[in-house]
mmCIF entry with sequence, helices, sheets and N, C-alpha, C, O atoms, coordinates in Angstrom:
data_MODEL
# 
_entry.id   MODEL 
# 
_entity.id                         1 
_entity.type                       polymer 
_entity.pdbx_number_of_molecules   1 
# 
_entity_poly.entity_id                      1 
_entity_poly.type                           'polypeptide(L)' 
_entity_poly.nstd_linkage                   no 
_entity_poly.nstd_monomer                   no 
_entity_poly.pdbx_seq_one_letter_code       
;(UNK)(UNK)(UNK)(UNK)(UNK)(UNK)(UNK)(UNK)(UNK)(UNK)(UNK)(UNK)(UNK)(UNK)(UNK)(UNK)
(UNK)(UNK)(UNK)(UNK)(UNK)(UNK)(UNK)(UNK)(UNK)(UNK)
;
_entity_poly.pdbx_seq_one_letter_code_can   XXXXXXXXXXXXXXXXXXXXXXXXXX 
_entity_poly.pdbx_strand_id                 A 
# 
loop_
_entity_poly_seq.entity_id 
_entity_poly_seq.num 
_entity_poly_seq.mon_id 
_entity_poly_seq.hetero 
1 1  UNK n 
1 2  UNK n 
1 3  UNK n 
1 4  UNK n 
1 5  UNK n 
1 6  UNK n 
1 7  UNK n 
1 8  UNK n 
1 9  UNK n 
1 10 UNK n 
1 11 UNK n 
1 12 UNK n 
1 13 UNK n 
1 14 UNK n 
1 15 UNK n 
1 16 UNK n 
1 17 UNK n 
1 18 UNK n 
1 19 UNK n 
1 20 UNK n 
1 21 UNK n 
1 22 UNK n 
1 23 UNK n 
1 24 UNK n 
1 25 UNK n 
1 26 UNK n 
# 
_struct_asym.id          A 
_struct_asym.entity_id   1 
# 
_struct_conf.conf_type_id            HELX_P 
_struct_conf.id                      HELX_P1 
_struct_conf.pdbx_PDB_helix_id       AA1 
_struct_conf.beg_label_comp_id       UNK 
_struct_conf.beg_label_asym_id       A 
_struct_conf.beg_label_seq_id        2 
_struct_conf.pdbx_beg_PDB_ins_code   ? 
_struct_conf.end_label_comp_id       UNK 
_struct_conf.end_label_asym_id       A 
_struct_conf.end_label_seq_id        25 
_struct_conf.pdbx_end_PDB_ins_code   ? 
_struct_conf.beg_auth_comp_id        UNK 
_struct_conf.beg_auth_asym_id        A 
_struct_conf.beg_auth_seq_id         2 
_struct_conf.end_auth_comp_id        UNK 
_struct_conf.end_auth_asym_id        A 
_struct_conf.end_auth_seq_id         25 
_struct_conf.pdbx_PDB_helix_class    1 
_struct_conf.details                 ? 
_struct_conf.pdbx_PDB_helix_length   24 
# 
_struct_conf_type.id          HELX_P 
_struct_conf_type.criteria    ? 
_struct_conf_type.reference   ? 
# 
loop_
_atom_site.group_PDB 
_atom_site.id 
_atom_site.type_symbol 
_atom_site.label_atom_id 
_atom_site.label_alt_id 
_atom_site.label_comp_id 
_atom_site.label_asym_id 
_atom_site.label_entity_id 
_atom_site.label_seq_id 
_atom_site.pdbx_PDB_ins_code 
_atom_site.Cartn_x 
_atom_site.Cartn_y 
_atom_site.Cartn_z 
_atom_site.occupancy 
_atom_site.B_iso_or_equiv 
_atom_site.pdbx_formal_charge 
_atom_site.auth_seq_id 
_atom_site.auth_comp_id 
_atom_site.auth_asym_id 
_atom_site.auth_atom_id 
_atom_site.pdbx_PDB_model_num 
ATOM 1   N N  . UNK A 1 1  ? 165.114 -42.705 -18.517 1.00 0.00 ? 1  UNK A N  1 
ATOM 2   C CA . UNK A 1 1  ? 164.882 -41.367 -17.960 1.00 0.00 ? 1  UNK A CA 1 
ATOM 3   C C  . UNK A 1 1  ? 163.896 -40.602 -18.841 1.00 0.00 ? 1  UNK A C  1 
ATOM 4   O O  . UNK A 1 1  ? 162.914 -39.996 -18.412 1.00 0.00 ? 1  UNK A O  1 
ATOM 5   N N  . UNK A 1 2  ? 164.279 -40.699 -20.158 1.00 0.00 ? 2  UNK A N  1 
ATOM 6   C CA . UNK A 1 2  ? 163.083 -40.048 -20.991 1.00 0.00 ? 2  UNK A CA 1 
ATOM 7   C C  . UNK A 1 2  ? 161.419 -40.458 -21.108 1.00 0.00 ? 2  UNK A C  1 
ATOM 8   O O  . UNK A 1 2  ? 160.423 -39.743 -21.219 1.00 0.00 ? 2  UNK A O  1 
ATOM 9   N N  . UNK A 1 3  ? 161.558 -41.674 -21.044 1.00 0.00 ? 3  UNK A N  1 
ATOM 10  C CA . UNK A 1 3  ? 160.106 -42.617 -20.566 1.00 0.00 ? 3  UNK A CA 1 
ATOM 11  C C  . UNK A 1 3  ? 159.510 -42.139 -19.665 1.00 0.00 ? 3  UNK A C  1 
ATOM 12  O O  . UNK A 1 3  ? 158.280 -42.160 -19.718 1.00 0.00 ? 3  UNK A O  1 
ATOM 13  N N  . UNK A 1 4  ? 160.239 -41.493 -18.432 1.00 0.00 ? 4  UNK A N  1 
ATOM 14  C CA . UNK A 1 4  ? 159.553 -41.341 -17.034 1.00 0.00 ? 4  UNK A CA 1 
ATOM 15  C C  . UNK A 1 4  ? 158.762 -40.009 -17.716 1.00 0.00 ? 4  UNK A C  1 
ATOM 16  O O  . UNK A 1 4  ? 157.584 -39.654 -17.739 1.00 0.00 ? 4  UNK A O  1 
ATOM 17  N N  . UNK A 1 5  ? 159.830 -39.540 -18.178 1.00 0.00 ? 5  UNK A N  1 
ATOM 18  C CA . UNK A 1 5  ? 159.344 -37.353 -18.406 1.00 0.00 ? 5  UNK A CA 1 
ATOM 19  C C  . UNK A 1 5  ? 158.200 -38.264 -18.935 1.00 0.00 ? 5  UNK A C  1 
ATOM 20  O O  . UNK A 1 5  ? 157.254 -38.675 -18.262 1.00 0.00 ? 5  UNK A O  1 
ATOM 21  N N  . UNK A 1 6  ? 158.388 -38.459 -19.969 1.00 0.00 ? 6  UNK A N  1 
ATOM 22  C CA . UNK A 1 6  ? 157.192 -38.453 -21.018 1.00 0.00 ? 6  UNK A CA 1 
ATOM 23  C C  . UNK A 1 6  ? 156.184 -39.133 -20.429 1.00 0.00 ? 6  UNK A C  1 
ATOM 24  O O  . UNK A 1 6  ? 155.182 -38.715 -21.011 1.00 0.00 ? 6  UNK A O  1 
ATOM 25  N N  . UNK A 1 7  ? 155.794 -40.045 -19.508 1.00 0.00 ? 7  UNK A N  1 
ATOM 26  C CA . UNK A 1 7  ? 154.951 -40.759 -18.624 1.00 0.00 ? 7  UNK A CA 1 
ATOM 27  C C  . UNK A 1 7  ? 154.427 -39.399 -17.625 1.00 0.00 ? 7  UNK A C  1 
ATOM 28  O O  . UNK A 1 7  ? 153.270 -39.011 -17.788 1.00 0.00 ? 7  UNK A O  1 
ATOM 29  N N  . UNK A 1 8  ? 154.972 -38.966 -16.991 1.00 0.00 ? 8  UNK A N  1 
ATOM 30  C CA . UNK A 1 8  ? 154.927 -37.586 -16.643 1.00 0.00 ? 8  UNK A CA 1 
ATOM 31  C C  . UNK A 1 8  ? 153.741 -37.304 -17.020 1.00 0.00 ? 8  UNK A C  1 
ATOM 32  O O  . UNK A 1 8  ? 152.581 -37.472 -16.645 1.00 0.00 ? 8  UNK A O  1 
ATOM 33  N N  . UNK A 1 9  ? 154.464 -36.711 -18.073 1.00 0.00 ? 9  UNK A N  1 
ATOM 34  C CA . UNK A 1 9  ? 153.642 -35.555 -19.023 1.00 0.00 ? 9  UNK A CA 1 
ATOM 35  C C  . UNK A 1 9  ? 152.341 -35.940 -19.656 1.00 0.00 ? 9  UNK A C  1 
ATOM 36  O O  . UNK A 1 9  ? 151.330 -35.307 -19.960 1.00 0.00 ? 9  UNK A O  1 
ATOM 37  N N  . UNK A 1 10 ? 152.739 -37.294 -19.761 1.00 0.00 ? 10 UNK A N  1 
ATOM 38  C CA . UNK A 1 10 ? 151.014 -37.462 -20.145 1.00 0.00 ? 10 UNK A CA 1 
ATOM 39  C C  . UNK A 1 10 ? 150.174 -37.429 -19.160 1.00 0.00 ? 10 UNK A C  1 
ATOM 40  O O  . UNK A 1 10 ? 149.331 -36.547 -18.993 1.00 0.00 ? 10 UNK A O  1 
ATOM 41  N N  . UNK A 1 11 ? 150.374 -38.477 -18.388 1.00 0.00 ? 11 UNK A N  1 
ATOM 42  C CA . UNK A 1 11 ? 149.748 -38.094 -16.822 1.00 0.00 ? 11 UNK A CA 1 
ATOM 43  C C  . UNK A 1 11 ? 148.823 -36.944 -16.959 1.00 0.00 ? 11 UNK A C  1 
ATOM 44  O O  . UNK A 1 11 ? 147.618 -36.764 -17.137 1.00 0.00 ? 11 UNK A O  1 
ATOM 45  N N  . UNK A 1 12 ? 150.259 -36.011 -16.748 1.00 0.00 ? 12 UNK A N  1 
ATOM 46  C CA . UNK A 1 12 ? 149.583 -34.941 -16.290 1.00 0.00 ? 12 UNK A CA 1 
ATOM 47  C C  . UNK A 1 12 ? 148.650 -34.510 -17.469 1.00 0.00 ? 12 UNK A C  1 
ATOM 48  O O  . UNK A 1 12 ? 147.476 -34.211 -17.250 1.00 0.00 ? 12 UNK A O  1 
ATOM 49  N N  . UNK A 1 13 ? 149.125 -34.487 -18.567 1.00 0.00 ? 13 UNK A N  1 
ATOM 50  C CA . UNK A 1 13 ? 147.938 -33.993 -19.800 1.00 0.00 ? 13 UNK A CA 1 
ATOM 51  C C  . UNK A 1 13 ? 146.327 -34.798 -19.705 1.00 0.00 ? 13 UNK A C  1 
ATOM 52  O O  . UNK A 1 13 ? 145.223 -34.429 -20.106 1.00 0.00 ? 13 UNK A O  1 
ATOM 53  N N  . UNK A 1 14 ? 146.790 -36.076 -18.968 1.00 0.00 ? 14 UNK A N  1 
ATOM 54  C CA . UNK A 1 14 ? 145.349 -36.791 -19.102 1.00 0.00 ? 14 UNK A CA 1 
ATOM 55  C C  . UNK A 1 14 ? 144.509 -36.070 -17.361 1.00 0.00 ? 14 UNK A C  1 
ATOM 56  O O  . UNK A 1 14 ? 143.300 -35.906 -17.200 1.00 0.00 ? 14 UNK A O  1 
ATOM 57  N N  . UNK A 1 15 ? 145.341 -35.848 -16.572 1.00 0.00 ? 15 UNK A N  1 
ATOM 58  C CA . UNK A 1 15 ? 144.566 -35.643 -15.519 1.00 0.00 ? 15 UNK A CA 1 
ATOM 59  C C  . UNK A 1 15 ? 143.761 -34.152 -15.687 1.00 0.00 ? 15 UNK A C  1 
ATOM 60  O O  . UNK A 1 15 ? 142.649 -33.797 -15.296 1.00 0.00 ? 15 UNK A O  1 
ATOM 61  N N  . UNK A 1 16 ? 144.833 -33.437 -16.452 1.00 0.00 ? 16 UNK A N  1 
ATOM 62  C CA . UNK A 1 16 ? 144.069 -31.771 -16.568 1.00 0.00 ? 16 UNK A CA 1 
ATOM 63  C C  . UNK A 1 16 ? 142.646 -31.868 -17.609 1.00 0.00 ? 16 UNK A C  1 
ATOM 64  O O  . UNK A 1 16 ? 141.741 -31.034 -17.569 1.00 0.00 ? 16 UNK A O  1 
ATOM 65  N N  . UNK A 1 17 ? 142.667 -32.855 -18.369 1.00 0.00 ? 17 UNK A N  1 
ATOM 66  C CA . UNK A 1 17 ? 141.664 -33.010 -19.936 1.00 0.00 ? 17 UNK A CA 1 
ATOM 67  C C  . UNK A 1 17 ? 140.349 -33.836 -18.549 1.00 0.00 ? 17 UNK A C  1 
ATOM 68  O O  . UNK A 1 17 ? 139.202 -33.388 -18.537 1.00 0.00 ? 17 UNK A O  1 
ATOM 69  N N  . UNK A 1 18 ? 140.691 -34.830 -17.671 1.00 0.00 ? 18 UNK A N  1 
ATOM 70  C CA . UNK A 1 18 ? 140.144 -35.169 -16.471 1.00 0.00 ? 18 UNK A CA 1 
ATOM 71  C C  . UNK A 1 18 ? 139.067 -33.881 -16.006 1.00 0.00 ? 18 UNK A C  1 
ATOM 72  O O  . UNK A 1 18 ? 137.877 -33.631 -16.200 1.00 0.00 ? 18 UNK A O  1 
ATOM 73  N N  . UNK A 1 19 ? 140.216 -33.227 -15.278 1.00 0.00 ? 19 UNK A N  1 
ATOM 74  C CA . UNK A 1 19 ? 139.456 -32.444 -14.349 1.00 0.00 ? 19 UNK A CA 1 
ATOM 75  C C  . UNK A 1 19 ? 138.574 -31.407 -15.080 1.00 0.00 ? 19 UNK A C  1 
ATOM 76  O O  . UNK A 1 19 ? 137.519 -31.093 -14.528 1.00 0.00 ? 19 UNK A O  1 
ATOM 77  N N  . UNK A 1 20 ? 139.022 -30.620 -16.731 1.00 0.00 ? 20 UNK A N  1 
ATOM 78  C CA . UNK A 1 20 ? 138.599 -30.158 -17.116 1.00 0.00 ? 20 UNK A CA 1 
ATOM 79  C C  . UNK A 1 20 ? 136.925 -30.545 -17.688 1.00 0.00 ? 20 UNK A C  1 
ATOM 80  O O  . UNK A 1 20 ? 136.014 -29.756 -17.938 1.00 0.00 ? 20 UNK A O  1 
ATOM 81  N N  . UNK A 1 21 ? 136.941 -31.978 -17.771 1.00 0.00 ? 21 UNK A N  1 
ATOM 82  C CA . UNK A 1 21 ? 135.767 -32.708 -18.466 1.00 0.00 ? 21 UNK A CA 1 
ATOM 83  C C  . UNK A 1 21 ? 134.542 -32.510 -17.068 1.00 0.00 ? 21 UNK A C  1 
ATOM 84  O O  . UNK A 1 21 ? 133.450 -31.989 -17.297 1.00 0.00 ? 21 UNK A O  1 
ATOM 85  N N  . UNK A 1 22 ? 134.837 -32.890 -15.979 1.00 0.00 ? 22 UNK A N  1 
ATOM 86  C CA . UNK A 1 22 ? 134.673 -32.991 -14.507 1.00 0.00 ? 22 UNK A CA 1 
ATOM 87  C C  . UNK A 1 22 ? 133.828 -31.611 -14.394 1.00 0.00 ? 22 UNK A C  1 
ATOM 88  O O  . UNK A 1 22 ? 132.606 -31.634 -14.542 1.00 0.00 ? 22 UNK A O  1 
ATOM 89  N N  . UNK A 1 23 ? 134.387 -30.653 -14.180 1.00 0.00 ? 23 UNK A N  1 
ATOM 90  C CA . UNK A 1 23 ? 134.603 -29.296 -14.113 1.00 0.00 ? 23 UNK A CA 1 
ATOM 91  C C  . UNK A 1 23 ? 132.963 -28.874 -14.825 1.00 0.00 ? 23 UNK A C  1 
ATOM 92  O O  . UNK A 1 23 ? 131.906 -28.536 -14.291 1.00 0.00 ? 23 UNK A O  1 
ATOM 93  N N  . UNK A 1 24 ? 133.412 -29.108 -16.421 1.00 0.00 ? 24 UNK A N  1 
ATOM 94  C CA . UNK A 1 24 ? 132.117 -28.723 -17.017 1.00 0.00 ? 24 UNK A CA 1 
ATOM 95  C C  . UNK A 1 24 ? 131.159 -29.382 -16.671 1.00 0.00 ? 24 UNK A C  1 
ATOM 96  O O  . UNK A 1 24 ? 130.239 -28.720 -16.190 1.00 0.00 ? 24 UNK A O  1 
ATOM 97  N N  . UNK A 1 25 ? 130.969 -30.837 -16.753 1.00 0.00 ? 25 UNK A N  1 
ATOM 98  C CA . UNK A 1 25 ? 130.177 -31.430 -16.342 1.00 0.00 ? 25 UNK A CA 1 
ATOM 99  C C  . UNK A 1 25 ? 129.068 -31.094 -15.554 1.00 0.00 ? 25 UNK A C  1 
ATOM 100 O O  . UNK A 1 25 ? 127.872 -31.122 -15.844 1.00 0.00 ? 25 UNK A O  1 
ATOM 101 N N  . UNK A 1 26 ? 130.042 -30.542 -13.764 1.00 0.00 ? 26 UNK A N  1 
ATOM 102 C CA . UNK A 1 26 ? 129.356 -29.682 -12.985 1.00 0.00 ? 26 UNK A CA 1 
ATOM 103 C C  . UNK A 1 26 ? 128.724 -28.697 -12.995 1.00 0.00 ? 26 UNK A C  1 
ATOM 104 O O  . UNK A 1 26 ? 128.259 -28.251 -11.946 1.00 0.00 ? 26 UNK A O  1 
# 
């Protein structure tokens, strides 16, 4: 159960550092 959160959470930390890179880019 703790694996998932933390799988989660990175996820999500890698998709926002993603969109943010994306973002400027544009």
């Amino acid at each position: 159960m703790l694996w998932i959160t933390m799988g989660k959470q990175h996820f999500t930390g890698v998709l926002c550092v993603v969109i943010s890179k994306f973002l400027t880019y544009l």
